[in-house]
Each structure stands twice: as structure tokens, then as C-alpha cells.
VEXGU-405561 format. One record per residue: x, y, z of N, C-alpha, C in turn; residue in one letter; residue number from 1. Coordinates in Angstrom, 2 decimals, always signed. Atoms other than C-alpha are relative to their C-alpha. Example, Ala and Ser with C-alpha at 12.3 -4.5 7.8 and 13.67 -1.06 7.14 Angstrom:
BEGIN
{nx=+0.89	ny=-1.19	nz=+0.00	cax=+12.30	cay=-4.50	caz=+7.80	cx=+0.90	cy=+1.20	cz=+0.00	aa=a	i=1} $
{nx=-0.82	ny=-1.19	nz=-0.06	cax=+13.67	cay=-1.06	caz=+7.14	cx=-0.77	cy=+1.09	cz=+0.73	aa=s	i=2} $
# end
This chain:
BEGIN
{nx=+0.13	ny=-1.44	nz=-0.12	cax=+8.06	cay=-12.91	caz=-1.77	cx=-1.29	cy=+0.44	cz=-0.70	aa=x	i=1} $
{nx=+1.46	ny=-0.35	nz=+0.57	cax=+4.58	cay=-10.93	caz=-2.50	cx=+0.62	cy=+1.27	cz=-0.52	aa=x	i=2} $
{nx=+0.03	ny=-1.45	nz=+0.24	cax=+4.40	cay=-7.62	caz=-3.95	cx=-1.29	cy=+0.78	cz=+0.64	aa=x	i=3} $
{nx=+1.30	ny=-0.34	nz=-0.45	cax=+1.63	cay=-5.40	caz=-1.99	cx=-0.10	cy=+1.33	cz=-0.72	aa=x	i=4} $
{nx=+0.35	ny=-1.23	nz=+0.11	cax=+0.01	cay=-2.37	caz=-3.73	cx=-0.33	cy=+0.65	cz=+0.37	aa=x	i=5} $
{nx=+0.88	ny=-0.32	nz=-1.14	cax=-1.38	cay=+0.32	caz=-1.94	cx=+0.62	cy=+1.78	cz=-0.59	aa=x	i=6} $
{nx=-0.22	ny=-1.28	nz=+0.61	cax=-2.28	cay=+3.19	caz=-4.19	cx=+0.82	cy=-0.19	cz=-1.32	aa=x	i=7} $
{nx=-0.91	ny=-0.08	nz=+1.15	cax=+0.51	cay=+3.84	caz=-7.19	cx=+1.31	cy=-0.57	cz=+0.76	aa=x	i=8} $
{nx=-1.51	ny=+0.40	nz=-0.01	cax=+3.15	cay=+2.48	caz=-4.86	cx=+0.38	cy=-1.24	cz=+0.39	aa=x	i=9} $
{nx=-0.31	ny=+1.61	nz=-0.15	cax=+4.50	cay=-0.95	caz=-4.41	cx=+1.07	cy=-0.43	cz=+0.81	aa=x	i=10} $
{nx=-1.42	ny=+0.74	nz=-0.34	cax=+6.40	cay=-3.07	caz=-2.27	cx=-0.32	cy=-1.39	cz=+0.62	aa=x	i=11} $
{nx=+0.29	ny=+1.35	nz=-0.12	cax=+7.64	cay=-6.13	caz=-1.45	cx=+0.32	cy=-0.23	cz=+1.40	aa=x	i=12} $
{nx=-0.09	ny=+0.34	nz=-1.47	cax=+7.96	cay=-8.29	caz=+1.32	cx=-0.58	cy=-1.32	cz=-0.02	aa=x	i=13} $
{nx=+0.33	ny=+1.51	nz=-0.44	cax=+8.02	cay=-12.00	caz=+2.81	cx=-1.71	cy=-0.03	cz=-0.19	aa=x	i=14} $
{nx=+1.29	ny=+0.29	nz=+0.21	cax=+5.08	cay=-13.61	caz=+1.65	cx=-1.14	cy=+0.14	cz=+1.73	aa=x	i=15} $
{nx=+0.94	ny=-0.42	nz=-1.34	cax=+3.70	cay=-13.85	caz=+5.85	cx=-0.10	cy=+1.46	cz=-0.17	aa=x	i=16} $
{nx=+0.06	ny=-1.72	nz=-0.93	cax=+4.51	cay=-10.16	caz=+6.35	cx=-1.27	cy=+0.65	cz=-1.06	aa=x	i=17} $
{nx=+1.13	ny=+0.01	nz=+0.83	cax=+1.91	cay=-9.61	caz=+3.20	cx=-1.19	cy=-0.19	cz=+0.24	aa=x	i=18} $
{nx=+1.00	ny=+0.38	nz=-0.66	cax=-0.37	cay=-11.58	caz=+4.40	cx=-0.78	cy=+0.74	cz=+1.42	aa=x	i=19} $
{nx=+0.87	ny=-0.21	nz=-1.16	cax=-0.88	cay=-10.09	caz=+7.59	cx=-0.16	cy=+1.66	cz=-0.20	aa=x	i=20} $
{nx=+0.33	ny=-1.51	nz=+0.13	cax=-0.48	cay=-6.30	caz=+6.47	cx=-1.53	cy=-0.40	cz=-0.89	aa=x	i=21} $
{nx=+1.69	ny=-0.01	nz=+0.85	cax=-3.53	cay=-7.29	caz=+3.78	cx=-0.85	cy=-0.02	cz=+1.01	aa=x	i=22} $
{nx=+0.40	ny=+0.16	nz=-0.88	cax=-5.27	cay=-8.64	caz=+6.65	cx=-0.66	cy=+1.09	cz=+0.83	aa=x	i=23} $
{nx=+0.65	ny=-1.33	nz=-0.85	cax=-5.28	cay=-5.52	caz=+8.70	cx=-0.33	cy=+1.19	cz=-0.82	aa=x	i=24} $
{nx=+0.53	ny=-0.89	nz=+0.94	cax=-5.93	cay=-3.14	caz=+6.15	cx=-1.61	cy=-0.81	cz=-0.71	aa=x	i=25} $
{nx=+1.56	ny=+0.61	nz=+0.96	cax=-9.25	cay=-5.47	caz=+4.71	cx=-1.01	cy=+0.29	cz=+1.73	aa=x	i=26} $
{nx=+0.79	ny=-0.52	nz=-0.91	cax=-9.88	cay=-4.03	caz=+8.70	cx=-0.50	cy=+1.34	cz=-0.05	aa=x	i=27} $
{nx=-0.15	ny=-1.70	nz=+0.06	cax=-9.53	cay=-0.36	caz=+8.12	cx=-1.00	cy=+0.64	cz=-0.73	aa=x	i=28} $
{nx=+1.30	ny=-1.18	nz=+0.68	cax=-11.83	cay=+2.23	caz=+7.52	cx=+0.87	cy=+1.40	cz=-0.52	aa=x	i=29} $
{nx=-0.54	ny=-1.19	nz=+0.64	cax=-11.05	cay=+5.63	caz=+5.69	cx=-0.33	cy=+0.84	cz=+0.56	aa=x	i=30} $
{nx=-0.46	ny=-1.24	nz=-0.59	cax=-10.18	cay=+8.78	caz=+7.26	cx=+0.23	cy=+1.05	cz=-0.91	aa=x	i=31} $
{nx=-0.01	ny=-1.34	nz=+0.82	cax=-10.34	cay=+12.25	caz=+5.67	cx=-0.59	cy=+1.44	cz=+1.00	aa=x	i=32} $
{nx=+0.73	ny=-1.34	nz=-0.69	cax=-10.54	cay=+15.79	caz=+7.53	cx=+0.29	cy=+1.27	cz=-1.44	aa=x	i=33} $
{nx=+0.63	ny=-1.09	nz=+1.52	cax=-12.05	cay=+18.53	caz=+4.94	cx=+0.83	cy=+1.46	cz=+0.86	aa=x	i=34} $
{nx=-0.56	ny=-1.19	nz=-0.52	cax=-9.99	cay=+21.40	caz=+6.04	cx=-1.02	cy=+1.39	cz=-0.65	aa=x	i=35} $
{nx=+0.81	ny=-0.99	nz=+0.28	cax=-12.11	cay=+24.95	caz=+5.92	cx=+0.85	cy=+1.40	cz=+0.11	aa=x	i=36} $
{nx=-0.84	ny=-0.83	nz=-0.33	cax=-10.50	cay=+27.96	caz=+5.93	cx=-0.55	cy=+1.20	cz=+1.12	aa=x	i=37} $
{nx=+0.73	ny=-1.20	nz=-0.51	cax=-13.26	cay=+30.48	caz=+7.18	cx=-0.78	cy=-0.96	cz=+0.82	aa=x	i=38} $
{nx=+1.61	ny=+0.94	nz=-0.64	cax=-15.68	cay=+27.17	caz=+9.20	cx=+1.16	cy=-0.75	cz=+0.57	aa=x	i=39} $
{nx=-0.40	ny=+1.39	nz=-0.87	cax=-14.70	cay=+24.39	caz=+11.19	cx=-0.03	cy=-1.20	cz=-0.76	aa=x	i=40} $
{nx=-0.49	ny=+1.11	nz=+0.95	cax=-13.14	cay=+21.55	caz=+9.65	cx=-0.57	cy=-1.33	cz=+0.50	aa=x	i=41} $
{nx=+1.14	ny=+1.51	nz=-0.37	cax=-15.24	cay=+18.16	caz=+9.70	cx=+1.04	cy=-0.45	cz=-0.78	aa=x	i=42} $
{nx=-0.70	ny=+1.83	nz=+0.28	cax=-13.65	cay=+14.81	caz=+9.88	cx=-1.22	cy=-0.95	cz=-0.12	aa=x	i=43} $
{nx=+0.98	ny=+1.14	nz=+0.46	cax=-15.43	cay=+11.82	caz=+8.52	cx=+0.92	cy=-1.48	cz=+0.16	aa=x	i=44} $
{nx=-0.12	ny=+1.50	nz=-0.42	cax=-15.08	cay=+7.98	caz=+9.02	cx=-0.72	cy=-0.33	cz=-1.27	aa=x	i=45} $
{nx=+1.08	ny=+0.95	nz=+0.58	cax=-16.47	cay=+5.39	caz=+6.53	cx=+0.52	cy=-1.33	cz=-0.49	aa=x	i=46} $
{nx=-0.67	ny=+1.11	nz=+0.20	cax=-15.85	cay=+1.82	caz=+5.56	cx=+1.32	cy=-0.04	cz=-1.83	aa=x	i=47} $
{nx=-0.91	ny=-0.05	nz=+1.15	cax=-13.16	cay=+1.35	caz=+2.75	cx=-0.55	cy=-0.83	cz=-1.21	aa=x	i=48} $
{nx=+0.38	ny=+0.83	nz=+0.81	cax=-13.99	cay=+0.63	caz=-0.31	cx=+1.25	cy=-0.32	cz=-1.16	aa=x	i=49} $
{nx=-1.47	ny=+0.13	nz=+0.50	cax=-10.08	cay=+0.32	caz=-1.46	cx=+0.36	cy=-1.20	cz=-0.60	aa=x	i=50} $
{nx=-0.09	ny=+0.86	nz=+0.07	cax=-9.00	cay=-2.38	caz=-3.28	cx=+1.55	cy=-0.33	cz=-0.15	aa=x	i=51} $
{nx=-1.36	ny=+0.11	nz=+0.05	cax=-5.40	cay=-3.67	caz=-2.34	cx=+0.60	cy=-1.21	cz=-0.93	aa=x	i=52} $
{nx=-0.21	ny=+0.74	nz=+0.97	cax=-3.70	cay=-5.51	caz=-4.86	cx=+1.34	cy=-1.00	cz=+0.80	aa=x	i=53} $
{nx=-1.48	ny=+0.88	nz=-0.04	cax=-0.79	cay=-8.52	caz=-3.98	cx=-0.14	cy=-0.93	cz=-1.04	aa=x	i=54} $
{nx=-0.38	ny=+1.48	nz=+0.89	cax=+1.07	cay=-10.93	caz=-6.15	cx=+1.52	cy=-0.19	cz=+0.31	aa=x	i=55} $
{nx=-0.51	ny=+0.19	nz=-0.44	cax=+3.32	cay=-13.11	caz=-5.82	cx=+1.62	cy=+0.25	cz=-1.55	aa=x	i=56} $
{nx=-0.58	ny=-0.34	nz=+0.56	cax=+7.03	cay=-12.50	caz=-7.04	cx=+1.16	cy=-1.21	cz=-0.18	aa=x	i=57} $
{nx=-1.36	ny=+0.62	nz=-0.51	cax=+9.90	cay=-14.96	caz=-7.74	cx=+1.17	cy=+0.13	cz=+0.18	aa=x	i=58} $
{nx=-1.15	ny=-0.45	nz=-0.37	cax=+13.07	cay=-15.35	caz=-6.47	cx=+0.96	cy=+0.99	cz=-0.39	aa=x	i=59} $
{nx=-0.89	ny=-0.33	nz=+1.09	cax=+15.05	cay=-14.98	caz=-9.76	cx=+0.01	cy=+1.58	cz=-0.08	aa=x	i=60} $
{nx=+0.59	ny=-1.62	nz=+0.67	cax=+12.88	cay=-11.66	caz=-10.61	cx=+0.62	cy=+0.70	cz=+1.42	aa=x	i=61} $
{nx=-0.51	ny=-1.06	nz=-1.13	cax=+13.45	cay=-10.47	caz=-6.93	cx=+1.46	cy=+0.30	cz=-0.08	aa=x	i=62} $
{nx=-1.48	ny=-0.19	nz=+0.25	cax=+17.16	cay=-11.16	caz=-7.05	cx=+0.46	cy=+1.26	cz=-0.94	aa=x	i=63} $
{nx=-0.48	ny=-0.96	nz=+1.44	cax=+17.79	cay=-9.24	caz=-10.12	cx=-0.54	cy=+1.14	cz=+0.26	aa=x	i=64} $
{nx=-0.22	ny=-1.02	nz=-0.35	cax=+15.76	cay=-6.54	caz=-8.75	cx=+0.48	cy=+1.15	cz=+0.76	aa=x	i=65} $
{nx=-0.99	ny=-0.55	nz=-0.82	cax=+17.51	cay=-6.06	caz=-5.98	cx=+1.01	cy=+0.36	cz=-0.44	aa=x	i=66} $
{nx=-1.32	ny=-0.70	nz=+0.41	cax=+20.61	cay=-6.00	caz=-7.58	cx=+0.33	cy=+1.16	cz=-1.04	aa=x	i=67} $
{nx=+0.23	ny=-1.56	nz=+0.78	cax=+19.50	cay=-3.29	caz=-9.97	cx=-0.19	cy=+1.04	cz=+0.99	aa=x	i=68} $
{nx=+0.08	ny=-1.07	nz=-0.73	cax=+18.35	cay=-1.28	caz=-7.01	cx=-0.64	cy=+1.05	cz=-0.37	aa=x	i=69} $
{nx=+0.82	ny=-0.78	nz=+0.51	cax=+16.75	cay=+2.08	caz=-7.53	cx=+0.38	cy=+0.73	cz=-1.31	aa=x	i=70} $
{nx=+0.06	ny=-0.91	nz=+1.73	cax=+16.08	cay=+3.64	caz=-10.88	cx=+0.74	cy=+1.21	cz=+0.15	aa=x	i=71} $
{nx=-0.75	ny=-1.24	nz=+0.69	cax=+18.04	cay=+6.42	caz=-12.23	cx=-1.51	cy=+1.20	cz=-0.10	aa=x	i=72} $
{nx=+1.07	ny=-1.03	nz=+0.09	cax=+15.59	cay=+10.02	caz=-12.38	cx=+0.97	cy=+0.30	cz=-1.34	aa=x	i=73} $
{nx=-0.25	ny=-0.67	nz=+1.15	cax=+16.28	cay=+11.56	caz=-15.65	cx=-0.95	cy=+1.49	cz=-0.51	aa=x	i=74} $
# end
């Protein structure tokens, strides 16, 4: 199992399925439209300069986090 970052949020997933989402994202370019309120709103393109983070996770650790499941909000 990998862990993929992407931004502040994380998840996991079969080491292939990792692999190939990194993959297509080290394709992707960045997207942003500048909204205007009073003008016409320009969209832009440009290459990414993002850096996605994976690592790998083991079983044990996955197990156990699964079976904790999601955090409590307080």
C-alpha cells in the first residue's frame, strides 16, 4: 500500500493504483480562472510545478488504521 499526497490531503491505495495516478498527474498542467467582477475573467494554463509526495505504508500500520477508521472532531 502507498500513501499519495496531493496538497494537505492524503490517501491510500494499492501500490499500482499509486503508481499510475503519480504518473498522470507528473502529466498535468495547472488550471486557474481569475474571476472579475466588473471585466472578463481570464483563464490561464501553465506547466505544474507541484510536487506530489508518495510513500510506502505497511500492512500492520494499514490494518490498524483501518480499524481505527475516522477520527473523532472535537
Amino acid at each position: 500500500m502507498m500513501i499519495v499526497s496531493l496538497g494537505y490531503s492524503h490517501y491510500v491505495m494499492p501500490t499500482k493504483d499509486a503508481v499510475q495516478i503519480l504518473e498522470i498527474l507528473e502529466k498535468a498542467e495547472r488550471y486557474v480562472c481569475k474571476y472579475r467582477a466588473n471585466e472578463e475573467s481570464t483563464h490561464h494554463v501553465w506547466p505544474s510545478d507541484t510536487v506530489f509526495e508518495a510513500r510506502m505504508i505497511g500492512n500492520d500500520l494499514y490494518n490498524m488504521a483501518k480499524l481505527a477508521g475516522k477520527p473523532e472532531e472535537k
